[in-house]
C-alpha positions, 0 to 999 in steps of 0.5 A: 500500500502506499500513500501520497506524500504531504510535507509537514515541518521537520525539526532533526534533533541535534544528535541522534540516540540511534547509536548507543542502543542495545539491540540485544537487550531491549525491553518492551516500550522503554526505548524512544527513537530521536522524534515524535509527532505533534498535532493541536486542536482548538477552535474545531480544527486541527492545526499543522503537524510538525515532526520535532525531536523528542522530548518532554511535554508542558502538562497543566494540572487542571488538564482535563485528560488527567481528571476525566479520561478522555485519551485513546492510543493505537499500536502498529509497527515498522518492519525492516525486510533484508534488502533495507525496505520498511514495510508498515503492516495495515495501517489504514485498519489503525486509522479507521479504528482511532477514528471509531475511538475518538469519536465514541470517546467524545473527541475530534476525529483525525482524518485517515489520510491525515494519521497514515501521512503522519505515520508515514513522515515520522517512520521516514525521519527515523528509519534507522530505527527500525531494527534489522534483526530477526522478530524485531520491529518498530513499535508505533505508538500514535495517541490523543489526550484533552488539554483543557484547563478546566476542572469540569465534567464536560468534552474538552475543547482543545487536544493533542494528537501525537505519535512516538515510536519505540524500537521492540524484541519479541513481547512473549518469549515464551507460550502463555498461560492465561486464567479465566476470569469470573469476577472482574470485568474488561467491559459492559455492553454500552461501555467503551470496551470497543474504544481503544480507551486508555483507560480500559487498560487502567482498569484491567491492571489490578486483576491482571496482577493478580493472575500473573502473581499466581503464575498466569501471564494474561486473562481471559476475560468473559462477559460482564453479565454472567461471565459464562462467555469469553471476550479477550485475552488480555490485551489480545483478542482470542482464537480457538481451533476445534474439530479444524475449524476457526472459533472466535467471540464475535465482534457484533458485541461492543464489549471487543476490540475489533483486532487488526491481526485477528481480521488479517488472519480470518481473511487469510485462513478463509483463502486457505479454506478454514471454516471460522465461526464468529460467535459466543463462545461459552467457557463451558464449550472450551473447557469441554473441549479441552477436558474431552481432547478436543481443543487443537488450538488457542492464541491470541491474535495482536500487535505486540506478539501477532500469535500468542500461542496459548499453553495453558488455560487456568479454570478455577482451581486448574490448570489445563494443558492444551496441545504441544505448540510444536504440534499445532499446525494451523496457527504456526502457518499463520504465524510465519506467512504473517511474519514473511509478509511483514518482513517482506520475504514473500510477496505481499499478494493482499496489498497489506504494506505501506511501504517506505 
């Protein structure tokens, strides 16, 4: 995929961070390339962006984002193939959903042409960021906050649009173990749970602490009513694999994310001829699969690991093994065609790269 060129304001930083990274030792989200993106709305427009180099924000205390919450964000990355091309993996998916977000969370909509330009600007300035090693990338991180100056419950007037990048390794070095949760609850029908709301996450981390001090990595989490249907795990959506088939709790309910890696990989599985349900998934149904040896497969599909293979599901006082990962064919296929599309080893038939 590409996109036109639009020019915006570029201030290089003086000296470039590039050369003291450890490649070798980077963790997740904790290393800033050398420049940022910044876009300002007030009086119902947005202003000029400009590309400036990174650094520190001024932040009022009475701003309004701090006190009410009115902040959304995506997460995309950059991958560097082996003849130097950088290859930006569905990013118009990440436009329309930070337009759904915006405008669910009261606030203005930055154009899909407008964000994919400004992606595209800041990954050309800072390309030498993006590593080149096996199963790394660029993290992409755009985001949008309030900045009234206002300690009142009402929609902000003005706010900021940005994007930073962070150069990551691999986020699970490992198969996850996740645990179902019966208790505490991601999102309600007529909630936000559909937004990528900042604070969704917020919310999720003192369950998700709990889970992971009993030696589980993520949730499942179920429905907010009678917690007998599962929604998403973690910060991912979920994919079961019964009887060869594809099952995933379906997206009609405004409680799920819709994810940009579980679409590519319905769509993908589809021309490989998977039948995949998209329905209510109950825990019963999974956890009678897994009890009867009938669960082939689950992982979880998202940005930061695009297959998170699942090794263990906790259900109560259990822990029930799933297959071996090496044996599970269907979602080890979806994970290399993704990756070698990605990292431009094979042809990218679909049209899915913004190419630099």
């Amino acid at each position: 995929m590409q996109t036109n060129s639009k020019s915006f304001p570029i201030q290089l930083t003086e000296k470039s961070q590039v050369e003291g990274v450890e490649w070798d030792k980077l963790e997740f989200g904790k290393i800033f390339s050398d420049h940022m993106f910044i876009m300002e709305y007030a009086d119902g427009s947005w202003s000029n962006g400009e590309i400036v180099p990174f650094q520190a924000i001024p932040m009022h205390p009475a701003m309004s984002a701090i006190h009410y919450g009115q902040s959304i964000f995506e997460g995309l990355k950059a991958y560097k193939s082996k003849t130097g091309q950088i290859n930006i993996f569905r990013p118009e998916l990440n436009a329309h959903r930070f337009a759904e977000s915006a405008k669910r969370m009261c606030m203005p909509e930055v154009p899909e042409a407008l964000f994919l330009e400004a992606v595209r600007a800041l990954i050309e300035v800072d390309q030498n960021w993006v590593p080149a090693l096996e199963g790394y990338s660029l993290y992409i991180r755009p985001f949008m906050f309030a900045t009234d100056h206002f300690v009142g419950i009402k929609p902000s007037e003005t706010y900021k649009f940005m994007i930073l990048t962070s150069p990551v390794g691999v986020y699970y070095s490992e198969p996850v173990r996740v645990k179902i949760e019966e208790h505490y609850t991601r999102a309600a029908v007529g909630g936000v749970g559909r937004a990528k709301a900042a604070g969704n996450y917020g919310a999720s981390l003192y369950p998700a602490k709990q889970c992971q001090l009993n030696g589980f990595h993520q949730l499942l989490w179920t429905d907010a009513v009678e917690h007998k249907y599962i929604e998403e795990s973690g910060t991912m959506n979920i994919i079961f694999q019964i009887g060869g088939k594809l099952i995933t709790p379906s997206e009609d309910s405004d409680t799920i994310l819709r994810g940009i890696t579980k679409r590519t990989l319905i769509e993908l599985v589809k021309e490989w001829g998977i039948v995949v349900e998209e329905r209510r998934v109950s825990v019963e149904e999974i956890i009678t699969a897994i009890r009867e040896g009938k669960l082939e497969d689950a992982f979880g599909a998202g940005t930061a690991a695009t297959i998170a293979q699942i090794a263990v599901i906790g259900y109560r006082d259990e822990s029930l093994q799933l297959p071996p990962i090496e044996s599970r064919v269907l979602s080890n296929r979806i994970k290399t065609y993704l990756d070698a599309v990605k990292y431009g080893e094979i042809e990218d038939v679909y049209g899915w790269n913004m190419t630099i």
